[in-house]
C-alpha positions, 0 to 999 in steps of 0.5 A: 523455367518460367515462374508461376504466376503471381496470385493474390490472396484474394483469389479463391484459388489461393486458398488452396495452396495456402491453407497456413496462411488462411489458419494464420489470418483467421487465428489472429482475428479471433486472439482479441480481448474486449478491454475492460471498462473502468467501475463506477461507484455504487452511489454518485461522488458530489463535487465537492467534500461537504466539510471542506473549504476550498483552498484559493490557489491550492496546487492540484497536483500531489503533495509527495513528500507532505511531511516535509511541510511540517518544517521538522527536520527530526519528523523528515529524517525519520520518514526518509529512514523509513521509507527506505529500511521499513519491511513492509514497504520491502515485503510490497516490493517483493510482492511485485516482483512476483506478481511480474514475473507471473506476468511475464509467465502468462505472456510467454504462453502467447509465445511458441516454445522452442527446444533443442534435442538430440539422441546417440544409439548404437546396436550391433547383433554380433551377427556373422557379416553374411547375416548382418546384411538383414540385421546390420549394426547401426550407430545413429546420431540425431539432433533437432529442434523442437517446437510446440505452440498452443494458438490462443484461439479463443483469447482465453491465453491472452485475457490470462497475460491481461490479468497477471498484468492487473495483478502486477498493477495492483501490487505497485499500488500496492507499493505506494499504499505501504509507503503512505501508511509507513509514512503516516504512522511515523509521523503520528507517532512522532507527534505522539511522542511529543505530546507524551513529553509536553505533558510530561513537563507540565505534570512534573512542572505543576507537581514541582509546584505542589510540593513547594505548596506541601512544603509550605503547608508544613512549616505553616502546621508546624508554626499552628497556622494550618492544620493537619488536615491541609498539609494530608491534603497538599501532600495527596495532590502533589502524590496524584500528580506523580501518579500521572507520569508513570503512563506518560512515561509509558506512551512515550516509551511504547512510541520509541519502540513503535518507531524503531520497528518502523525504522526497521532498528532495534526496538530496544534503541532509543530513536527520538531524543527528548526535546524541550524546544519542540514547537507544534507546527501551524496549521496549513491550507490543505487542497482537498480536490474533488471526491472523484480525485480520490479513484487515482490518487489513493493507492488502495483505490488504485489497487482495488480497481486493478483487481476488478480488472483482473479478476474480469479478464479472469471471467474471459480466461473462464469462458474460453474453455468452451472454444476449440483449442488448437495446438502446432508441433513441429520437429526438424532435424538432422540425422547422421546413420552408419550401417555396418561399416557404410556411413550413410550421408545425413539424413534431414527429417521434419514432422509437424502437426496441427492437434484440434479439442473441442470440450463436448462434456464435462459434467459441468465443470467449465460452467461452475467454474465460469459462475465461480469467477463471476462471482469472485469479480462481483466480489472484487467489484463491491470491495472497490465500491465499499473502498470508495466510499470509505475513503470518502468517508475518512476524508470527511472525518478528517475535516471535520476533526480539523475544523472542530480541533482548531476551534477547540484549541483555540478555546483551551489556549485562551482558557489556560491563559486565564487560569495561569493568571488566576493561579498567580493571584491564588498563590499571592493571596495564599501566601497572604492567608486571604484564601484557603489551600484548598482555594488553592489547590484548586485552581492548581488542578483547573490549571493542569486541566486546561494545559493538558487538554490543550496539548491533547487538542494540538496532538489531535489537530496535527493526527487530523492533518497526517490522517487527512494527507492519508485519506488523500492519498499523499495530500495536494501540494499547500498553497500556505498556511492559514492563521490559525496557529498551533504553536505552543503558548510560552511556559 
């Protein structure tokens, strides 16, 4: 038998005898989803932050684990523990694994389904043989496969699968966000803590002092050099400065208990010990970048831009409601019949079938929900927009906290120095009755002023520097530090 002859799908004759193949190629150029651009911020990103200098040398690439550079093994091991136990970094990534899974979901409706089915039946009429011949006994046993498929026409399918796949994007941002704010606020209230007990050894320090100055008072109202009035009021200052520890006890504790829910510990547990040889760390060079870096190194900028995207292709998803929808069946299988006692040989069936609907009316309904999404994705846009120019903003805040601190704290230092000094000479010409207590006193008071101002000038400069490295989202590898010192000035 001689074959056919060989015809090119160019040939209009083709088409005629390949109707599948023409569906198939038309099906597959219209199943294409526009990519979605990438927003721009509502106001224009200068090149660089306006209270931020440049860092010569600064390594531009992201500074992952920034509190290593802190130099403080208790603050690293306490943020590795967190980062590792914390709920909700967990919770994110849960979180994610729904958001893939959804994703996984949508991109199988691009796939066609498949299944398997079969059905046994037996019927006898109890008929006698000569009128089962018209109504015979049959038993039938049939298995086959069964396969559906909607043909995504319109894109809508696949702008479906696009979005989920944002969602998933947005929720591993996600991730990373969680992981940078468990991060921070370990550290901050770490930092916290420390101040809490700094300040908390010079107000027991300095009331120390005052009651030795009381107790002097006394033997001096006893001998008639002092009267009742200066021993009151000695005794009042060395009461006011107990009145203080209470409240530093207090924030030292509430800390503990912040960073044991941070741990994922007890909060009843005890997390830091106290630890008189802690030493601020110095102040380092932090690469800043450019404002413009922020939109894919933060997290929450990240996920944000993801949503956009997402909720866009969901706007596609919206508008190919209007397209005709096409849907194939198909179901081939096999078929073994028994009449009376004749066993028939088995019997192979198929059917397939190609379903078409095109909405004509719906009262409006694919209209309202297409503005509906339109909507949603402006809102989504203008939350990225405002994000952006928050995170802009809290880097600002946080050079500029940082450069104002280290001049402050640099005052404070110079201030306590002096008045140390002057309380040394108060407390000799005390003793020597040249001045007064309430001389004194004074000075003594000048004296926890400063120091406690100091110690809450450091504490703030370190915050400025974790909340800095949260702004930028993890922070630019340092390129050295500066300097400019925090440590602590000898007791």
């Amino acid at each position: 038998m001689t074959p056919p002859p060989h015809r090119s799908l160019l040939d209009p004759g083709a088409w005629a005898i390949r109707p599948v193949a023409l569906a198939a190629l038309v099906l597959l150029s219209a199943c294409s989803v526009a990519p979605v651009q990438p927003p721009s911020p509502s106001v224009p990103l200068t090149t660089a932050f306006a209270h931020g200098v440049p860092a010569a040398g600064a390594a531009q690439t992201p500074d992952g684990a920034w509190w290593a550079g802190y130099g403080d093994p208790v603050l690293t091991a306490l943020i590795d523990e967190a980062l590792a136990a914390n709920q909700d970094v967990a919770i994110a990534l849960q979180r994610v694994a729904q958001a893939r899974a959804g994703s996984d979901a949508q991109g199988s409706r691009l796939w066609p389904t498949v299944g398997l089915q079969g059905s046994a039946s037996r019927s006898e009429s109890g008929l006698p043989e000569p009128v089962k011949q018209g109504q015979p006994d049959t038993r039938a046993l049939r298995v086959g496969v069964d396969v559906a498929w909607e043909i995504d026409l319109a894109g809508g399918v696949r702008a479906a699968r696009d979005a989920a796949q944002a969602d998933a994007a947005a929720a591993t941002a996600g991730v990373d966000g969680a992981r940078l704010l468990v991060a921070s606020e370990v550290a901050r209230q770490y930092f916290v803590l420390r101040s809490a007990e700094e300040q908390l050894r010079i107000v027991q320090a300095l009331a120390a002092t005052q009651r030795e100055t009381a107790n002097r008072v006394g033997s001096r109202q006893r001998e008639g050099e002092a009267s009742a009035f200066d021993l009151d009021r000695a005794g009042a200052e060395a009461e006011a400065l107990d009145a203080q520890v209470p409240p530093l006890r207090m924030l030292a504790g509430v800390s503990q208990t912040r960073l044991a829910v941070l741990l994922g510990r007890n909060p009843s547990s005890r997390i830091v010990d106290d630890s008189a040889a802690f030493v601020w760390p110095t102040a380092r060079d932090i690469g800043t970048g450019q404002p413009s870096d922020l939109l894919r190194r933060r997290p929450d900028l990240i996920a944000a831009e993801a949503r956009v995207a997402a909720e866009t292709l969901r706007g596609a998803e919206a508008r190919a409601q209007w397209w005709p929808k096409l849907f194939l069946s198909a179901l081939f299988g096999r078929e073994d019949l028994r009449l009376n006692a004749l066993d028939l040989a088995p019997v192979h069936f198929s059917n397939v079938a190609l379903a078409f609907a095109a909405p004509i009316f719906n009262a409006g309904r694919i209209d309202a929900g297409i503005r509906v999404q339109s909507a949603r994705a402006d809102e989504a846009l203008l939350a990225w927009q405002k994000a952006v120019l928050v995170a802009v903003q809290e880097v600002e805040s946080s050079l500029l906290v940082r450069t104002e601190e280290a001049e402050r704290a640099a005052a404070l230092s110079r201030t306590v120095d002096h008045r140390r000094r002057s309380l040394q000479r108060a407390q000799s010409l005390q003793r020597e009755g040249q001045i007064d207590l309430l001389v004194l006193l004074d000075v003594q008071r000048s004296v926890l002023a400063s120091e406690l101002a100091l110690s809450d000038s450091r504490l703030q400069q370190v915050l400025a520097d974790v909340q800095l490295y949260k702004a930028l989202g993890g922070g630019f590898a340092p390129a050295g530090a500066v300097t400019t010192s925090l440590a602590r000035t000898p007791q």
